[in-house]
N, CA, C and O atoms as a DFTB+ gen file, in Angstrom:
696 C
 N C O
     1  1       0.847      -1.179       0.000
     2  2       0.000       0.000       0.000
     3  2       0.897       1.250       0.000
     4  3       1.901       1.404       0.696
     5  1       0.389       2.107      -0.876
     6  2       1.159       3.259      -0.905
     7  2       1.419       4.457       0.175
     8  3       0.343       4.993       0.441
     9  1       2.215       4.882       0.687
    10  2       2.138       5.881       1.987
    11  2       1.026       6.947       1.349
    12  3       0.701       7.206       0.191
    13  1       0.657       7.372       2.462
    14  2      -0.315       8.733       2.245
    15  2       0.707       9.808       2.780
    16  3       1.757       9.762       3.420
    17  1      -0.274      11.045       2.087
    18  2       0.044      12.416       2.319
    19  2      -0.012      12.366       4.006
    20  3       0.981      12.731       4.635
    21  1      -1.103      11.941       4.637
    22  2      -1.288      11.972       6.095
    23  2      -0.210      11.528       6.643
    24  3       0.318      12.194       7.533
    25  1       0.437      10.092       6.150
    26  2       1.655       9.437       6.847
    27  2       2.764      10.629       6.822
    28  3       3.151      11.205       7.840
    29  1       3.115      10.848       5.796
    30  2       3.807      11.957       5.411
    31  2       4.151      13.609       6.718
    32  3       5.159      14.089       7.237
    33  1       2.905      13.883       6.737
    34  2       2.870      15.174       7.397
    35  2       3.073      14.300       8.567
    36  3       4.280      14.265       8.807
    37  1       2.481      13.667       9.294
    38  2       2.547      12.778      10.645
    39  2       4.063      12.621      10.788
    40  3       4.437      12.799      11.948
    41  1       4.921      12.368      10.015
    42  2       6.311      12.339      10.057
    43  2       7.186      13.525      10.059
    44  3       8.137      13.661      10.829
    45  1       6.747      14.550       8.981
    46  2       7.929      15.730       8.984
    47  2       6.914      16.669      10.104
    48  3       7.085      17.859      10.367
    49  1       6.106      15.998      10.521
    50  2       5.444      17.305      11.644
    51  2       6.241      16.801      13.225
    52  3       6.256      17.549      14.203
    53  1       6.838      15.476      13.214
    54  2       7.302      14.675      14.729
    55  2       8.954      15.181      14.306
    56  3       9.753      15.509      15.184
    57  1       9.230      15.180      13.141
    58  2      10.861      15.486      12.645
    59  2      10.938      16.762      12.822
    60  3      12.102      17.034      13.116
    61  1      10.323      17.630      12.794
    62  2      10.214      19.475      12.832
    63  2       9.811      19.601      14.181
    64  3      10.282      20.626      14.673
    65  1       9.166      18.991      14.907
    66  2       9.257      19.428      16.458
    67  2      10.290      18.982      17.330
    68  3      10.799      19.551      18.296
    69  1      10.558      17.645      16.725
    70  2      12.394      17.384      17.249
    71  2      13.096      18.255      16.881
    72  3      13.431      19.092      17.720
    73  1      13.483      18.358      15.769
    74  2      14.142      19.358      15.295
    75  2      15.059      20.987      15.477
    76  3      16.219      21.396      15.427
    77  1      13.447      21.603      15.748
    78  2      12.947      23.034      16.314
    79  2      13.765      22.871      17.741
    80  3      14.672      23.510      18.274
    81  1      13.127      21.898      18.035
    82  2      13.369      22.313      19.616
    83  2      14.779      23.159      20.121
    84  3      15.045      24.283      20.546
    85  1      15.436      22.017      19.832
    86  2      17.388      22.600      19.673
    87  2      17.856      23.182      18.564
    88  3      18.919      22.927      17.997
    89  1      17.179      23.838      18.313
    90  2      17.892      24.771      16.736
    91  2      18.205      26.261      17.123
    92  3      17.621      27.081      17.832
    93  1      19.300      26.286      16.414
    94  2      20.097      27.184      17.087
    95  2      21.035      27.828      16.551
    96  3      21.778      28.596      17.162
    97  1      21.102      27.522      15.108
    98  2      21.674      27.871      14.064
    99  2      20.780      29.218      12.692
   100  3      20.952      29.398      11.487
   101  1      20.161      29.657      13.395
   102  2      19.526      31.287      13.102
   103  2      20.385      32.213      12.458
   104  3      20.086      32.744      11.388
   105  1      21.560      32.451      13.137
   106  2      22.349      32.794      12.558
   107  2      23.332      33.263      11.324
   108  3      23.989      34.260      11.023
   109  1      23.024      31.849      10.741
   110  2      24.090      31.392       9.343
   111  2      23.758      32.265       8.260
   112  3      22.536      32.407       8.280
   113  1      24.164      32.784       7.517
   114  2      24.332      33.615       6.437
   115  2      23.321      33.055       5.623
   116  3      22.614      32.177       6.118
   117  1      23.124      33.439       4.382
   118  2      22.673      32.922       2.882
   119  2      23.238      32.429       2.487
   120  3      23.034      31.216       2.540
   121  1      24.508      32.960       1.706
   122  2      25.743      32.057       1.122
   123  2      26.214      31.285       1.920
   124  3      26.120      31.732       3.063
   125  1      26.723      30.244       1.858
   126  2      27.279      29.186       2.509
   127  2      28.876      29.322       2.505
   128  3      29.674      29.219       1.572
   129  1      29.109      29.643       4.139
   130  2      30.387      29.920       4.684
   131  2      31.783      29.070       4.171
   132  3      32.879      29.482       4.550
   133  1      31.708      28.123       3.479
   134  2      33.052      27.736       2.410
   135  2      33.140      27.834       1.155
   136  3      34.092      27.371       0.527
   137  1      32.032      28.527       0.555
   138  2      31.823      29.161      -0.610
   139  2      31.973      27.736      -1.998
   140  3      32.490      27.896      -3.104
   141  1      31.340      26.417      -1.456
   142  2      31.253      25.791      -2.220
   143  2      29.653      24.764      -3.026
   144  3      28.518      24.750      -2.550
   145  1      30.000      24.233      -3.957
   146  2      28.362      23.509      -3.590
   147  2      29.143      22.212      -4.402
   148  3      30.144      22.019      -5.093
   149  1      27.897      21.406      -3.787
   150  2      28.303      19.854      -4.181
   151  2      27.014      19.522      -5.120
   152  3      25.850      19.731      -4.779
   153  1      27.407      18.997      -6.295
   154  2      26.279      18.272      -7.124
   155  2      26.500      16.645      -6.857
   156  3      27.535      16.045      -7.149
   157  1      25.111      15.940      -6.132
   158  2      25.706      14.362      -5.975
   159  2      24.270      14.236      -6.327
   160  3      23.486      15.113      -6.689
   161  1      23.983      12.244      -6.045
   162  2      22.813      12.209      -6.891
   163  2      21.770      12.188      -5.680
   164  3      22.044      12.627      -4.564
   165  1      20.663      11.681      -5.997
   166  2      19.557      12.205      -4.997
   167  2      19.058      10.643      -4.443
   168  3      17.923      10.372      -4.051
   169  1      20.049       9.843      -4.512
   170  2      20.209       8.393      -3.786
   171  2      20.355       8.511      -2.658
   172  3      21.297       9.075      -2.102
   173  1      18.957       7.721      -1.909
   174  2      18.961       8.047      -0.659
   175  2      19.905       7.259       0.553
   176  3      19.796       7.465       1.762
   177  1      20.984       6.177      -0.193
   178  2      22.021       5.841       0.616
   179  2      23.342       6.940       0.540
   180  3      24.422       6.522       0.958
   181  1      23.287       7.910       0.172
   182  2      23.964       9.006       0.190
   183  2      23.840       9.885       1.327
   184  3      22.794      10.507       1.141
   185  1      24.373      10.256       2.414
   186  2      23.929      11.645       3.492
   187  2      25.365      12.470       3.264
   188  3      26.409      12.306       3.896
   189  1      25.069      13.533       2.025
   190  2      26.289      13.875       1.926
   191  2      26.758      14.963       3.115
   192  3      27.952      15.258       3.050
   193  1      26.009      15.591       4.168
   194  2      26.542      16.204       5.293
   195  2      27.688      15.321       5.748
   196  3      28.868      15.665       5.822
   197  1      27.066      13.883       6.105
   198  2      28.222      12.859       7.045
   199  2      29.496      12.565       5.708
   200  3      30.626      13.051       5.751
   201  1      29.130      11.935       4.915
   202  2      29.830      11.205       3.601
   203  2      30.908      12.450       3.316
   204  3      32.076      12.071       3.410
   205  1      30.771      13.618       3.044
   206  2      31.856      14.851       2.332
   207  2      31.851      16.085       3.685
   208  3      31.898      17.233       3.243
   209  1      31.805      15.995       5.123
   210  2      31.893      16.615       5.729
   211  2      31.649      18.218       5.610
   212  3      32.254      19.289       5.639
   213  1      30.638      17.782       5.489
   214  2      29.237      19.367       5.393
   215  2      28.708      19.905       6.636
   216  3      27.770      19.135       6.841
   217  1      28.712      20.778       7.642
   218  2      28.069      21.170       8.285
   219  2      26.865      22.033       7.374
   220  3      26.876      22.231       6.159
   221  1      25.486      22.619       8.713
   222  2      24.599      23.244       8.068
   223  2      25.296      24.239       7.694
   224  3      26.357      24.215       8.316
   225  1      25.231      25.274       6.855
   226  2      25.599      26.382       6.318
   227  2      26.898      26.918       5.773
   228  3      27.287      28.039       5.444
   229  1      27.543      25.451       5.801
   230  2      28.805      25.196       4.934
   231  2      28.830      25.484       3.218
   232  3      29.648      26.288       2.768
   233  1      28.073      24.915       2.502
   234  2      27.845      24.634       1.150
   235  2      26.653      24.307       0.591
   236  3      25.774      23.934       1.367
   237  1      26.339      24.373      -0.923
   238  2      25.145      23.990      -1.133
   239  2      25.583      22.540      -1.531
   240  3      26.694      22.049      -1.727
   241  1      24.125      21.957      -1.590
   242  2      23.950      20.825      -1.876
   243  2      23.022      20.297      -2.391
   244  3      22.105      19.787      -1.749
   245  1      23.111      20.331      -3.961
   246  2      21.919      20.247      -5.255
   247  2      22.211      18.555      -5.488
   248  3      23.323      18.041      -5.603
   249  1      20.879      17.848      -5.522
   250  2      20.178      16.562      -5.855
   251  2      19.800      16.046      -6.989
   252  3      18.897      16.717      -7.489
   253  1      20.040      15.327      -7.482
   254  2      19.276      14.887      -8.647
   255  2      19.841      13.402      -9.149
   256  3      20.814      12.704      -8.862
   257  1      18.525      13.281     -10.195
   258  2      19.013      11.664     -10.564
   259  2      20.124      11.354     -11.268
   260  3      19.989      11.268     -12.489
   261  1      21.294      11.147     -10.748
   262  2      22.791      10.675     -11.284
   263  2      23.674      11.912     -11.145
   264  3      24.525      12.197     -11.987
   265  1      23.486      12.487     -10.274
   266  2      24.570      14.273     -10.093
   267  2      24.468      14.485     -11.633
   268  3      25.597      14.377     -12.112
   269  1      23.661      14.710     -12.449
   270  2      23.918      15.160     -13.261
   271  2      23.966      16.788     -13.767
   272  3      22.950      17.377     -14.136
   273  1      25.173      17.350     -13.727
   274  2      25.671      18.651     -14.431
   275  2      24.547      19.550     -14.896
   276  3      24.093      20.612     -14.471
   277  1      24.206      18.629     -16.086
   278  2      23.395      19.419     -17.223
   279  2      22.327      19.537     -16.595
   280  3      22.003      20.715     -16.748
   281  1      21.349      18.874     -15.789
   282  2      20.179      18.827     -15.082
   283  2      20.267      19.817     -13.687
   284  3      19.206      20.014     -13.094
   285  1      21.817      20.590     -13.031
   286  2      21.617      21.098     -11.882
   287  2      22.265      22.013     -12.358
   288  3      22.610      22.806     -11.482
   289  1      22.821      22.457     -14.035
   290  2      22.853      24.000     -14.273
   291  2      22.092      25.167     -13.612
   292  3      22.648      26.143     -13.107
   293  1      20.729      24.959     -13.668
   294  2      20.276      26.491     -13.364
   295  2      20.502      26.626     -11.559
   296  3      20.294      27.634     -10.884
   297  1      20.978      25.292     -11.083
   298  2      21.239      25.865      -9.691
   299  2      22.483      26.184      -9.628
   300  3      22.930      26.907      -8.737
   301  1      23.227      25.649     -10.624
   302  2      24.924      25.786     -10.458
   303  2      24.962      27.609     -10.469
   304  3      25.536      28.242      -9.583
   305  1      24.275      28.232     -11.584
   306  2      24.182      29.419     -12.298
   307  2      23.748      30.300     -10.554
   308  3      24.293      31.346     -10.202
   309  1      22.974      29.756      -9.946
   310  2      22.141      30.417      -9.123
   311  2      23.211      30.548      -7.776
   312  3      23.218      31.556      -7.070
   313  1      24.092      29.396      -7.541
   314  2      24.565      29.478      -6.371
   315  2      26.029      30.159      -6.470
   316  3      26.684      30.536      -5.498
   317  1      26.374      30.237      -7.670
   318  2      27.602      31.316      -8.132
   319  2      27.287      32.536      -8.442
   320  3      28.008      33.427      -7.994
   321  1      26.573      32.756      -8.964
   322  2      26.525      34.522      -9.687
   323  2      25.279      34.949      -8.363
   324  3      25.555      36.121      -8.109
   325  1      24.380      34.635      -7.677
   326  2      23.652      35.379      -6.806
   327  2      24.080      34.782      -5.217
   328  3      23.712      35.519      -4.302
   329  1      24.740      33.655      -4.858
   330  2      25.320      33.270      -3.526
   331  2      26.661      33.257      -3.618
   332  3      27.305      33.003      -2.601
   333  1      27.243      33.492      -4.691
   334  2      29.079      33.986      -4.579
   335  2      29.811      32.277      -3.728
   336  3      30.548      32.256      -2.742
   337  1      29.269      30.982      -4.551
   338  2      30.180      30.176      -4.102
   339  2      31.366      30.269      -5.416
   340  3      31.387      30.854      -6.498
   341  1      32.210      29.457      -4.759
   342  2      33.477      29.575      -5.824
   343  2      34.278      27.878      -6.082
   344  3      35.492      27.677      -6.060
   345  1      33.416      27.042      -6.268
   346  2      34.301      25.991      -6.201
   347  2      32.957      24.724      -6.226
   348  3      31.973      24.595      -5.499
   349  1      33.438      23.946      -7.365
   350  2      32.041      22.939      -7.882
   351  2      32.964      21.321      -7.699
   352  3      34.012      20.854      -8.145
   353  1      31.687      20.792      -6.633
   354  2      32.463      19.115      -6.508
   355  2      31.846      18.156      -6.825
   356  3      31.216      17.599      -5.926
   357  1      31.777      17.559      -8.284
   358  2      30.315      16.949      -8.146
   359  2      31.070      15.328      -7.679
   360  3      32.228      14.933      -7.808
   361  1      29.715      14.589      -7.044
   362  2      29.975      13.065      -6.369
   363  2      28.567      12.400      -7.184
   364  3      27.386      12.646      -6.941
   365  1      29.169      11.437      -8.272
   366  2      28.533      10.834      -8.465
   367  2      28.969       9.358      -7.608
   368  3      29.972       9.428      -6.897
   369  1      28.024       7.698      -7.696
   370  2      28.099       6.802      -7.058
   371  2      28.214       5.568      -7.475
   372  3      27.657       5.300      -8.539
   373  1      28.797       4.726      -6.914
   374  2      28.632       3.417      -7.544
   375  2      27.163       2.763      -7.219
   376  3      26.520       3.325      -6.332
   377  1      26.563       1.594      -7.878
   378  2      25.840       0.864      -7.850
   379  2      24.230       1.811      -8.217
   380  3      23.075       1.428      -8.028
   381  1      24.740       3.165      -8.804
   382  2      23.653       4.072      -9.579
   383  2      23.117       3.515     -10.474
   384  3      23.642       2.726     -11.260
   385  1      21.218       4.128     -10.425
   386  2      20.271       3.510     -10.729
   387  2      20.464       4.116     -12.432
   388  3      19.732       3.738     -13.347
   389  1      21.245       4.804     -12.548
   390  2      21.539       5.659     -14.030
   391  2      22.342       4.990     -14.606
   392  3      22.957       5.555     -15.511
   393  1      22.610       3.737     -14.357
   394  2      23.722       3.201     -15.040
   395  2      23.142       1.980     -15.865
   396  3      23.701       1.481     -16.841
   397  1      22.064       1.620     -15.381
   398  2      20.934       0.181     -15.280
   399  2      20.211       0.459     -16.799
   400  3      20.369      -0.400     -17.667
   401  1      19.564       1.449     -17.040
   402  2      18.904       2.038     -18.488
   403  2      19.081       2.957     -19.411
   404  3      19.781       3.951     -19.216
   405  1      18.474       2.719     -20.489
   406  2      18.779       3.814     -21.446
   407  2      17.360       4.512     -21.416
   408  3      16.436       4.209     -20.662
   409  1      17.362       5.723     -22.590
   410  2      16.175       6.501     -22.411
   411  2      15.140       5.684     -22.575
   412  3      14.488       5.320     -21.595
   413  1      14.823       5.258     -23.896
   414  2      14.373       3.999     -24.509
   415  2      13.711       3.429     -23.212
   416  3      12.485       3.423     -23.323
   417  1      14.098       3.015     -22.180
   418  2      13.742       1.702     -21.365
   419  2      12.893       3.067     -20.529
   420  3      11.671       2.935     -20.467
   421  1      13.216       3.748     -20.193
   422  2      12.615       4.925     -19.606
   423  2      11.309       5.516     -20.105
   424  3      10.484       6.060     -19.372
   425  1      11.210       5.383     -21.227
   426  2       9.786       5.635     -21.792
   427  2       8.836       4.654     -21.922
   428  3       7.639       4.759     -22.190
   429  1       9.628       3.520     -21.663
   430  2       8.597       2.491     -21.835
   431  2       8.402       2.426     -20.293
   432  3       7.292       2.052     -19.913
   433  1       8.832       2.571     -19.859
   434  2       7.743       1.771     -18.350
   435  2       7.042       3.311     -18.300
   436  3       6.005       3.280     -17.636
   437  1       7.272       4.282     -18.694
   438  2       6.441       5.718     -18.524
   439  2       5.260       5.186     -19.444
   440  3       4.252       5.436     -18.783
   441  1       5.032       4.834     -20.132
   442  2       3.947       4.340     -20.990
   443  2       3.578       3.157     -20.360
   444  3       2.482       3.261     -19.809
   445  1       4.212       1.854     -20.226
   446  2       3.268       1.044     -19.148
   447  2       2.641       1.521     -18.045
   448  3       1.552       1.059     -17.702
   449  1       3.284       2.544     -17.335
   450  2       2.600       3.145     -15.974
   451  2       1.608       4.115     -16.182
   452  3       0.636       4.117     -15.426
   453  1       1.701       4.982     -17.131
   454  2       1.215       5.964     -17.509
   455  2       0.029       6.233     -18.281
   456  3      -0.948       6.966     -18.126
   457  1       0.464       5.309     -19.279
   458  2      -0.308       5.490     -20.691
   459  2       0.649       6.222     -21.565
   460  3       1.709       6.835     -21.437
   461  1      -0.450       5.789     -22.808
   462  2       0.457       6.509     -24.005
   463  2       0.527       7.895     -24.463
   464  3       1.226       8.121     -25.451
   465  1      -0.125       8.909     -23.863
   466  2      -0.386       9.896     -23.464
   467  2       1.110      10.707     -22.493
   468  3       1.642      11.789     -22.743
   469  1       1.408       9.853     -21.536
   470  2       2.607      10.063     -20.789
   471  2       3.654      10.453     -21.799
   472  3       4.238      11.516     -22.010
   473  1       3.719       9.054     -22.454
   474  2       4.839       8.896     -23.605
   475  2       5.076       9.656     -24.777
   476  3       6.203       9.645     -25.272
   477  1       3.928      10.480     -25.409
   478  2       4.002      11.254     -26.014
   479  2       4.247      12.569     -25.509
   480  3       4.880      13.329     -26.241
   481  1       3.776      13.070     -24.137
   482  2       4.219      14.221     -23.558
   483  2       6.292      14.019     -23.416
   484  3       7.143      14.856     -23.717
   485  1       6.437      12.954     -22.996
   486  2       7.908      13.176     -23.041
   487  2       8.619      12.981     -24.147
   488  3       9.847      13.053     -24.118
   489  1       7.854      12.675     -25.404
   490  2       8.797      12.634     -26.585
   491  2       8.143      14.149     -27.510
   492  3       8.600      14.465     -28.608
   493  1       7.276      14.761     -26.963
   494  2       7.090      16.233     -27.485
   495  2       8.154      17.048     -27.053
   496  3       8.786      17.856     -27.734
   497  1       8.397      16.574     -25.056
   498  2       9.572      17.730     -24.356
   499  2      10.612      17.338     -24.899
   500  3      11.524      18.164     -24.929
   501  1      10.888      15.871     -25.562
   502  2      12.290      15.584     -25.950
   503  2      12.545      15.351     -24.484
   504  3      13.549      16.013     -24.224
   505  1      12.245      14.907     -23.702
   506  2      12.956      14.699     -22.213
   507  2      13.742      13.944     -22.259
   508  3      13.231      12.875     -22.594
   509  1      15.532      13.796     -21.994
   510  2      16.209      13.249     -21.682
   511  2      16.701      12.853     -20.027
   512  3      16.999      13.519     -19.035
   513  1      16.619      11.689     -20.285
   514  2      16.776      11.335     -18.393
   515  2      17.903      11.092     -17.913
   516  3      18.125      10.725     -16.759
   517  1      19.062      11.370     -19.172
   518  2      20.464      11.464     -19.121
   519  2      20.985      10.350     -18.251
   520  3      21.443      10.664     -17.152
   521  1      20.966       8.938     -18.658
   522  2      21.458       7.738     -18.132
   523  2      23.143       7.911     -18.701
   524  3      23.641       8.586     -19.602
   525  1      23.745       6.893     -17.633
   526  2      25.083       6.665     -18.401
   527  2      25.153       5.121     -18.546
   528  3      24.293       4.291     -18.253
   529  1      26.201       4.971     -18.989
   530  2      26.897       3.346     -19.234
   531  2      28.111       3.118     -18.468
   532  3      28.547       1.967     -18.456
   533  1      28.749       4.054     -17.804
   534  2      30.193       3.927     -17.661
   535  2      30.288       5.054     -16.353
   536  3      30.020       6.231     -16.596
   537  1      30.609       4.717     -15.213
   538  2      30.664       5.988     -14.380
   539  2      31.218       6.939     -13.919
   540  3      30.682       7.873     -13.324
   541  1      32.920       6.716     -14.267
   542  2      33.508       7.252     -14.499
   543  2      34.191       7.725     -15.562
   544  3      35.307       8.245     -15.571
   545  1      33.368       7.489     -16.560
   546  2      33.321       8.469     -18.043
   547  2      32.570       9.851     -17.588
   548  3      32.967      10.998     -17.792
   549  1      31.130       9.344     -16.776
   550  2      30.120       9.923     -16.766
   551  2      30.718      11.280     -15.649
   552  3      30.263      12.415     -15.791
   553  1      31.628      11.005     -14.715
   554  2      31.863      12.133     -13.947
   555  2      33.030      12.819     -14.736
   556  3      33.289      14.020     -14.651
   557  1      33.754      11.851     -15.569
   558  2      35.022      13.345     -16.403
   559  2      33.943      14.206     -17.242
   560  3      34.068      15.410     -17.466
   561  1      32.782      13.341     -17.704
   562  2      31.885      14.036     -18.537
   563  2      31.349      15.544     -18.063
   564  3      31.457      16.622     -18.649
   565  1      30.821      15.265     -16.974
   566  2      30.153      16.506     -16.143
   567  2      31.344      17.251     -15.792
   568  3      31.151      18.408     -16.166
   569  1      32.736      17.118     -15.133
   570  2      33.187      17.965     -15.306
   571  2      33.499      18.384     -16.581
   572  3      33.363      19.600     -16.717
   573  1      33.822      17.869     -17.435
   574  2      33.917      18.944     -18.435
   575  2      32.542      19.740     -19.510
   576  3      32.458      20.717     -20.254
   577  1      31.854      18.901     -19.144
   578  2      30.736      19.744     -19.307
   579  2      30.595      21.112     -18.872
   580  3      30.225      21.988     -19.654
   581  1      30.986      21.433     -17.167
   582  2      30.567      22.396     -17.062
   583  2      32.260      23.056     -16.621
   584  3      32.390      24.082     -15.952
   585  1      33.101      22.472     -16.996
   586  2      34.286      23.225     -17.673
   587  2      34.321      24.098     -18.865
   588  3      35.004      25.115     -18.982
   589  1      33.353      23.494     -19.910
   590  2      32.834      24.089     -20.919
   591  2      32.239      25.123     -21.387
   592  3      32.533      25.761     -22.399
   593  1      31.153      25.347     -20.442
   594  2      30.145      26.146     -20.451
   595  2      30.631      27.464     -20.190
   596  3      31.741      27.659     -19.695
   597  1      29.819      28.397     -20.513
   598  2      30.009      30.064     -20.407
   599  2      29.866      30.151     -19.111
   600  3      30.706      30.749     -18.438
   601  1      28.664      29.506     -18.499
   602  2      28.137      29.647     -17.397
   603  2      28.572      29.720     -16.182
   604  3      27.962      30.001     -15.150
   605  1      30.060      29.354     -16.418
   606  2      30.932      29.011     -14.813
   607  2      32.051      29.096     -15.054
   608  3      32.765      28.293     -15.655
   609  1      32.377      30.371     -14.470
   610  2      33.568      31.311     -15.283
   611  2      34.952      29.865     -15.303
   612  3      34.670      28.697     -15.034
   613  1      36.292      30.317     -15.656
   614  2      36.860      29.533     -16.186
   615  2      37.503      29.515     -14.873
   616  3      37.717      28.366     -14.488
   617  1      37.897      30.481     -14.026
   618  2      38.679      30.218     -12.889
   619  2      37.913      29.343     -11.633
   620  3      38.432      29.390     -10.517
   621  1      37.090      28.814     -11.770
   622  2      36.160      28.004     -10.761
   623  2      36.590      26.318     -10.913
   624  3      36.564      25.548     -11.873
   625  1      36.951      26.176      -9.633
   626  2      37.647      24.642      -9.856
   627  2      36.693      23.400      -9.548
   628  3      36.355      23.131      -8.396
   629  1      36.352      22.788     -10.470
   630  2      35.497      21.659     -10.771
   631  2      36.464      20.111     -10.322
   632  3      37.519      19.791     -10.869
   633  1      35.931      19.509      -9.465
   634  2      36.390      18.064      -9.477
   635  2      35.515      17.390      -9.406
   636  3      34.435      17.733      -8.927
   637  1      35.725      16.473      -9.783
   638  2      34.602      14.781     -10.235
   639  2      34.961      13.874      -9.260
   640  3      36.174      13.666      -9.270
   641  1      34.499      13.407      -8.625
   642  2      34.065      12.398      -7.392
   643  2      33.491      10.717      -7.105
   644  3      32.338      10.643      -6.681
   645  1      33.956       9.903      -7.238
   646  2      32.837       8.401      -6.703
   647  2      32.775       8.325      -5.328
   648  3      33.604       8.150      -4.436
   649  1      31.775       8.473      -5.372
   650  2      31.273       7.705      -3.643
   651  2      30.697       6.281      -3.780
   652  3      29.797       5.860      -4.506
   653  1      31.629       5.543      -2.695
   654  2      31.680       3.731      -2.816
   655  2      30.062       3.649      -1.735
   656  3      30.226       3.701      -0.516
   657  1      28.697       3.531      -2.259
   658  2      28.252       2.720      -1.634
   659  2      28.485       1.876      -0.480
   660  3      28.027       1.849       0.662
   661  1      29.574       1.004      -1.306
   662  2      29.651      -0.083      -0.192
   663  2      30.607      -0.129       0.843
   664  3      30.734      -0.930       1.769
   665  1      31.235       0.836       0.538
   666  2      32.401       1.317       1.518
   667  2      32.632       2.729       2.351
   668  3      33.426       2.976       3.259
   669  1      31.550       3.644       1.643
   670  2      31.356       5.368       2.243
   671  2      32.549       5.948       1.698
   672  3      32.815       7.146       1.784
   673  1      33.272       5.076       1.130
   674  2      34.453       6.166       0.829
   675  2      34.078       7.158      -0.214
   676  3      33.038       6.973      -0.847
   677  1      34.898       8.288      -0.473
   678  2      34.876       9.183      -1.474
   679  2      36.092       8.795      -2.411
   680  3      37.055       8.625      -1.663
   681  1      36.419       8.605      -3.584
   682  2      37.648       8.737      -4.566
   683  2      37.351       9.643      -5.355
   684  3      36.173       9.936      -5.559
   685  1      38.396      10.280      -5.971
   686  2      38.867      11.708      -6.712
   687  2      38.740      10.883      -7.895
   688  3      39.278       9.776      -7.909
   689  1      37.980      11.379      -9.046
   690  2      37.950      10.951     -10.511
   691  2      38.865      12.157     -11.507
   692  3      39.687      11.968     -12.403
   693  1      38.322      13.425     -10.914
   694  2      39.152      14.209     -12.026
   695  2      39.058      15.437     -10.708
   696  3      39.580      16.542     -10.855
């Protein structure tokens, strides 16, 4: 059975009164006091606070399916030119669910689940769900992707990242 909205609020309403209680960090700026942000993926065996040693109001920390670059541009754009970070780390992961399909396989279960209606809305947007094959192709990729770009001036230092699942470690790709 599927969780409800009720389960839901019943939970972040017991997590926000824990929470609240001892909070105490009011304080912290907007920009984030090491002037960096991390792109990793939005896999929930990931806690990149503990995993890349983040306190609150250290850095940003943009989500998405496979850290992908091209998909967390407009936050990359947002947390440099209007929050003045200076330094991009993306952590992609092993045993990623982006590694398993291609688009192709992606539209089809959107059309088994959906209907064919679904399937045509995402082949009107052209939606790409930007899978890879290889994962550390896929992180030299993103960095140089957004090595590339206009968007993030040239002096901003980009490194590419694996985080071991099965081990918590972090390794340096590029």
């Amino acid at each position: 059975m599927p969780i409800t909205n009720e389960e839901i609020a019943t939970r972040l309403d017991a997590a926000s009164a824990s929470y609240s209680s001892t909070f105490d960090k009011d304080h912290l700026a907007l920009p984030p006091a090491k002037k960096y942000l991390v792109l990793t993926c939005m896999d929930a065996r990931i806690d990149p606070a503990r995993a890349f040693g983040i306190e609150l109001g250290d850095a940003h920390v943009i989500r998405n399916a496979g850290a992908s670059s091209k998909d967390a541009l407009r936050s990359i754009v947002i947390s440099q030119q209007l929050l003045a970070t200076e330094a991009i780390v993306i952590v992609k992961h092993t045993g990623c669910g982006m590694l398993t399909f291609q688009n192709e396989d992606a539209y089809e279960v959107v059309e088994k689940n959906l209907g064919a209606e679904a399937r045509k809305e995402l082949e009107e947007k052209k939606l790409d769900f930007l899978p890879f094959p290889e994962l550390k192709q896929a992180v030299q990729d993103d960095v140089k992707f957004l090595r590339g770009t206009k968007l993030v001036k040239d002096e901003i230092p980009v490194s590419g990242w694996v985080y071991e699942v099965e081990t918590g470690k972090t390794v340096r790709v590029v």
